[in-house]
Every structure is written in structure tokens, then in C-alpha cells.
N, C-alpha and C positions, 0 to 999 in steps of 0.2 A: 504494500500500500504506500508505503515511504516513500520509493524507488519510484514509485506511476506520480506521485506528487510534484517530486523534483523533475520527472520527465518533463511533466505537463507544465511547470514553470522555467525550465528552459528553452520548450517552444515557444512559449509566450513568450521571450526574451526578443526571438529571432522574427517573431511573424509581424506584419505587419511595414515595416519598412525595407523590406528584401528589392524594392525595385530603384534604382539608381534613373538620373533625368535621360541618361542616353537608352538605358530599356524601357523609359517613358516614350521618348523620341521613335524607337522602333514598331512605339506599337501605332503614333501619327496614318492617316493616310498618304497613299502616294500623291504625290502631284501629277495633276493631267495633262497630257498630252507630252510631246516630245519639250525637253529644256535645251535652252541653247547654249553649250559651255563652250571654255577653251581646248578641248579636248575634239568635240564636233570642229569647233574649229580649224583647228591644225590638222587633223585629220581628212575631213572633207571637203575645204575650202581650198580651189587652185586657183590662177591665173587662168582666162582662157575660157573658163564656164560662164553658161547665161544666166541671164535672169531668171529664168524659167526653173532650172537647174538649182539654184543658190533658193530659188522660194522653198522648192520641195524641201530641202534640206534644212533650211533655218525660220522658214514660213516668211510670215509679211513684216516688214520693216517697220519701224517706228516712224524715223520720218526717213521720207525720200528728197533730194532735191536734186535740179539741175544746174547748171552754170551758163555760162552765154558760148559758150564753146561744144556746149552739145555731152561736155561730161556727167552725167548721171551718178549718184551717189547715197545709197544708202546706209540706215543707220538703225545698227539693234543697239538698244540701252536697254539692260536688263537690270533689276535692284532685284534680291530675295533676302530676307529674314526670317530667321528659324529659333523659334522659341523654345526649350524644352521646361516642364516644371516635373520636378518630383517629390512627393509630400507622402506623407504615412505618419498614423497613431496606430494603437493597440501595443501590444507584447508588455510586459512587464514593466516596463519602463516610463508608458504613460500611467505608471501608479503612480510617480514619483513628480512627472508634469502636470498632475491634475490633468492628462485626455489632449494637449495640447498637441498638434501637426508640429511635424519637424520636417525641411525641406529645402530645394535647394533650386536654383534654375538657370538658366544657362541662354545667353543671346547670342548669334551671329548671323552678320550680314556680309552677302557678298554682292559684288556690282560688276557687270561683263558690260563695254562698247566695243563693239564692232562696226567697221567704216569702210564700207565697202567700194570703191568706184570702175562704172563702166563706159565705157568707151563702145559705140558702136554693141550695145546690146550685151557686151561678155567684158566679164574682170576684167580689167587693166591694172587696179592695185588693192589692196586694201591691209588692216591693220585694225591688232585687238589691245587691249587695255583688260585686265582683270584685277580685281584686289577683294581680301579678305580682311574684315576685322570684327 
């Protein structure tokens, strides 16, 4: 009887805050649809493809513009932020808190420009800018 005692209050020690902000994070939904990173980027993005081509891949631009020279020029500005919280009571230890959440949470933002310019309908140059904080 002792032994089921002490069991049953060293579960209760552990239960209740076992999930950490980032297996909070995992349990978030996906985000929809295709994202556009530096990674697609560098990867998919040549000299030499259309416009048609560059839509499929990175979808529709933010802003487009043209110049007086006929160079066309598109622009993805991407912002994401990602929140994680993670909080728990219970186990033995909100005997001690009076029941109080104890937790923790986690922000970052990342920001992707891309700047694409076309010449006669296909890449002629372009260039990315990414940063994390």
C-alpha cells in the first residue's frame, strides 16, 4: 500500500507539464499552400525562365513594376511569425503553487525579399535578402 502511495505521488510529480513550447509548436497546424523560402529559391530560380514558369513556382508577386525601358520587375516580401506557448498545472507541485500554470513561450520572425527582373518576358537578374530574429 506504501509503495502504490509513493508511486502514485511520483506520477503526480511528472504529469502535467511533460510538454515543452516546441512539442506545443509541433502539434500547431501546417500552413497552406506552398511557402516561398530561400531554399525554393536557390534551388528553382534560374536566369533565363518566364514568367509563367517563376509564377508556378513562387505564385503571384507582391508588387510588380515596370520601368521606361520595358524592364519588368517583380517583388515577393514575405514576413512570418511563429509563436509557440507552453503552460501546465497539476502533479504535485501545484500543491505547493496553490494550482498556478507555469510556462514558457517562444517568438520568431522571419522576413524573405525577392526581386526578380525580366527582360523581354524571362529572368535577366534577380536577388534575395532573408533574415531571422
Amino acid at each position: 500500500m506504501k509503495a502504490l502511495v509513493v508511486t502514485g505521488l511520483i506520477s503526480l510529480v511528472f504529469a502535467g507539464c511533460t510538454m515543452t513550447a516546441a512539442n506545443h509548436a509541433d502539434q500547431l497546424p501546417a500552413s497552406q499552400g506552398r511557402e516561398v523560402t530561400v531554399g525554393i529559391v536557390q534551388k528553382d530560380i534560374r536566369k533565363g525562365m518566364s514568367q509563367a514558369e517563376v509564377a508556378e513556382i513562387l505564385g503571384s508577386p507582391n508588387i510588380v513594376s515596370k520601368d521606361r525601358d520595358g524592364v519588368e520587375t517583380w517583388i515577393y516580401d514575405k514576413i512570418a511569425s511563429e509563436a509557440s506557448y507552453s503552460t501546465g498545472t497539476g502533479g504535485i507541485l501545484s500543491l505547493f503553487t496553490g494550482g498556478r500554470e507555469a510556462g514558457a513561450a517562444a517568438t520568431t520572425q522571419r522576413t524573405l525579399t525577392v526581386i526578380i527582373k525580366f527582360t523581354k518576358g524571362v529572368i535577366s537578374d534577380y536577388s534575395y535578402h532573408s533574415s531571422k530574429f
